[in-house]
C-alpha positions in Angstrom: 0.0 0.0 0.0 0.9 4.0 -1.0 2.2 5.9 2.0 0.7 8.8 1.1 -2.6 9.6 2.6 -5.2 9.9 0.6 -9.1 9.3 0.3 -10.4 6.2 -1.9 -13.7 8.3 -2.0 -14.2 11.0 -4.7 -15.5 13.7 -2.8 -17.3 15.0 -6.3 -19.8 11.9 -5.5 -21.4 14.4 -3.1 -24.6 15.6 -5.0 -25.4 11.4 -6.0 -24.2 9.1 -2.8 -26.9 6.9 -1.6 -27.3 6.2 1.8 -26.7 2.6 0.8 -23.4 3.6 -1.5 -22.3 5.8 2.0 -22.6 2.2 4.1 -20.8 0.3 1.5 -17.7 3.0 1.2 -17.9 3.1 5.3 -17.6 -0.8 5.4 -15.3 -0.8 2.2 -12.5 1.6 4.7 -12.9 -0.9 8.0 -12.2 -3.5 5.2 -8.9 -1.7 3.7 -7.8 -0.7 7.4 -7.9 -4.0 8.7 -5.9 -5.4 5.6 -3.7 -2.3 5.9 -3.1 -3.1 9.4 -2.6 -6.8 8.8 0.1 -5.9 6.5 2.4 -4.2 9.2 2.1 -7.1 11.0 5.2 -8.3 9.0 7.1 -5.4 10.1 9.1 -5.0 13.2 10.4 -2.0 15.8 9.0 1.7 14.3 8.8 0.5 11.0 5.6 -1.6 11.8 4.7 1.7 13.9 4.6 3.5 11.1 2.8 1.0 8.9 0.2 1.6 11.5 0.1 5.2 12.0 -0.4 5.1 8.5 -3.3 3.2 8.3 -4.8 4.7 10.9 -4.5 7.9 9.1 -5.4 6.5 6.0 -8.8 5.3 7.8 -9.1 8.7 9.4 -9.0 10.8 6.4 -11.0 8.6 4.2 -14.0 8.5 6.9 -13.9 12.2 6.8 -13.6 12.4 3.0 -16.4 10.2 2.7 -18.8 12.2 5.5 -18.0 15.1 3.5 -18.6 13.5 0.3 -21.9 12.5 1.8 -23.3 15.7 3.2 -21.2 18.2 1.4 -21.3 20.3 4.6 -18.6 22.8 5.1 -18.3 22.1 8.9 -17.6 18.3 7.3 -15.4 20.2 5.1 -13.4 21.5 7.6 -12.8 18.2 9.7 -11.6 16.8 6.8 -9.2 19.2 6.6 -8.3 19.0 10.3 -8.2 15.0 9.7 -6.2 15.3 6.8 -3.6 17.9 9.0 -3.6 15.9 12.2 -3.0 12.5 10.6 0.0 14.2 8.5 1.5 15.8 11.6 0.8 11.9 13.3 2.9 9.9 10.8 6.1 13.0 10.5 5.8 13.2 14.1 5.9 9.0 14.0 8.3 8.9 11.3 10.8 10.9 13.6 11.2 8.2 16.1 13.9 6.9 14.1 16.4 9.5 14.6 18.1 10.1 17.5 19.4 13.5 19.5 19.3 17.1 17.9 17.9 15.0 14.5 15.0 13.8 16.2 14.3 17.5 17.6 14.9 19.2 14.5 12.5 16.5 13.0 9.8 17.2 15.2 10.0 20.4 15.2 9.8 20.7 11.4 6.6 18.6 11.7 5.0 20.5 14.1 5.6 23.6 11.7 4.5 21.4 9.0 1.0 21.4 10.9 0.9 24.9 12.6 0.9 26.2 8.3 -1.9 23.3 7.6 -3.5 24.5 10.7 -3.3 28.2 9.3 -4.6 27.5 6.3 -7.7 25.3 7.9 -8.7 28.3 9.8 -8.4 30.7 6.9 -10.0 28.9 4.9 -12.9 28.6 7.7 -12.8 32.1 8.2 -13.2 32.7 4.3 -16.1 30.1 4.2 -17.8 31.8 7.0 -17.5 35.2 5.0 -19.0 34.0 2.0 -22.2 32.2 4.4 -22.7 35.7 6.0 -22.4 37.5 2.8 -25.1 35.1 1.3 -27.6 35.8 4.4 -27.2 39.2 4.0 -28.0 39.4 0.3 -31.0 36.7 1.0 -32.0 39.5 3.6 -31.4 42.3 1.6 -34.1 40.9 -1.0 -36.7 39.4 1.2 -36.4 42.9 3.0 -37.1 44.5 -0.7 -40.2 42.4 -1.4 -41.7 42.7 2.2 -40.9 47.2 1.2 -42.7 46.5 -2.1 -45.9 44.3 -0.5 -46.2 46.9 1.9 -45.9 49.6 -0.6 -48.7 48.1 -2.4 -50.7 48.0 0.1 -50.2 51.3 0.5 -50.9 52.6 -2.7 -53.5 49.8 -3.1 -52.4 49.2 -6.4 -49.7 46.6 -8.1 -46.4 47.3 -8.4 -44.7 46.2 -11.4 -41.4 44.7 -10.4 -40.3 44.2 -13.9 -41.2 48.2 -14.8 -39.5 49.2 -11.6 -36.7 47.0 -11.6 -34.0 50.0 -11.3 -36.2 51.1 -7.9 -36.0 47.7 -6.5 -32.1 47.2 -7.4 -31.4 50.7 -5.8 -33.4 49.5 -2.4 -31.8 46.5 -2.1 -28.5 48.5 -2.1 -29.8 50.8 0.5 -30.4 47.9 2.8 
C-alpha cells in the first residue's frame, strides 16, 4: 500500500451518494484498514509503527472524506481538513522516532511547523467560508427585505407594483439595505 494519505472516496460523489453507496464505502474503509493493518504485522520496531500510524490515518481521512462527500457540509469540510492535517502531523511526528538526539528535535519540530501552516490554512480557509455564508444571508436579507418594502408599498398605494417596470427602484433598495 501507497504511504501517502489519501481518500479512496471521490469527494465530487457528493450531490449522488446513496445512503446505501455511503454504508458500502464506510464498510469498504474498516475492510482496507484491517488489511492495511494486517500488512504491518510483517514489520518489526517503528517500522511496523509506522505502517500503522499510516493506516490509521489513511482510515481517518477517508472517513472524513467520505462524511463530507456525503453531506457536502462545510463544517464536514473542515474536519476533513483538520483529519487530513492531524493524521499528516501523526505519521512525520511517527516517522521521527527513528532519529536520534538534535535529529530527532529538528524533525519534530519541522513537523509541528508542517502542521501549525496546515493548521493556518484550515482556519483561513474557515474564516473565508464563513465570509461567503454571512455575505449570502445578507443578500437573502437584503431581497426578502425588498419584497416585504414592495408588498407593503402596495398596500399602501393599493395598487400593483410592477417589479419588472421598476426594476431600477427595486435594485437601488436592495442596495440601500
Amino acid at each position: 500500500r501507497a504511504a501517502a494519505i489519501t481518500a479512496r472516496v471521490p469527494v465530487a460523489q457528493a450531490a449522488t451518494m446513496t445512503k446505501a453507496d455511503y454504508k458500502a464505502n464506510k464498510s469498504r474503509i474498516s475492510t482496507d484498514y484491517k488489511a492495511d493493518k494486517t500488512a504491518c504485522g510483517a514489520l518489526a520496531g517503528n517500522a511496523k509503527d509506522i505502517c500503522v500510524e499510516e493506516a490509521q490515518a489513511r482510515q481517518k481521512v477517508a472517513r472524513a472524506e467520505l462524511q463530507y462527500g456525503y453531506t457536502n457540509k462545510s463544517s464536514d469540510r473542515t474536519k476533513m481538513l483538520v483529519a487530513k492535517a492531524e493524521s499528516a502531523y501523526a505519521v512525520a511526528k511517527e516517522k521521527c522516532d527513528d532519529k536520534a538526539g538534535n535529529v530527532k528535535d529538528v524533525c519534530v519540530e519541522e513537523a509541528k511547523g508542517n502542521a501549525k501552516i496546515e493548521a493556518d490554512k484550515v482556519v483561513a480557509g474557515a474564516k473565508a467560508e464563513i465570509d461567503q455564508e454571512v455575505e449570502r444571508a445578507k443578500q437573502q436579507l437584503r431581497e426578502r427585505v425588498a419584497e416585504l418594502a414592495v408588498a407593503g408599498a402596495e398596500k399602501i398605494l393599493r395598487k400593483e407594483i410592477n417589479a419588472s417596470a421598476h426594476a431600477d427602484m427595486l435594485v437601488a433598495l436592495k442596495q440601500d439595505l
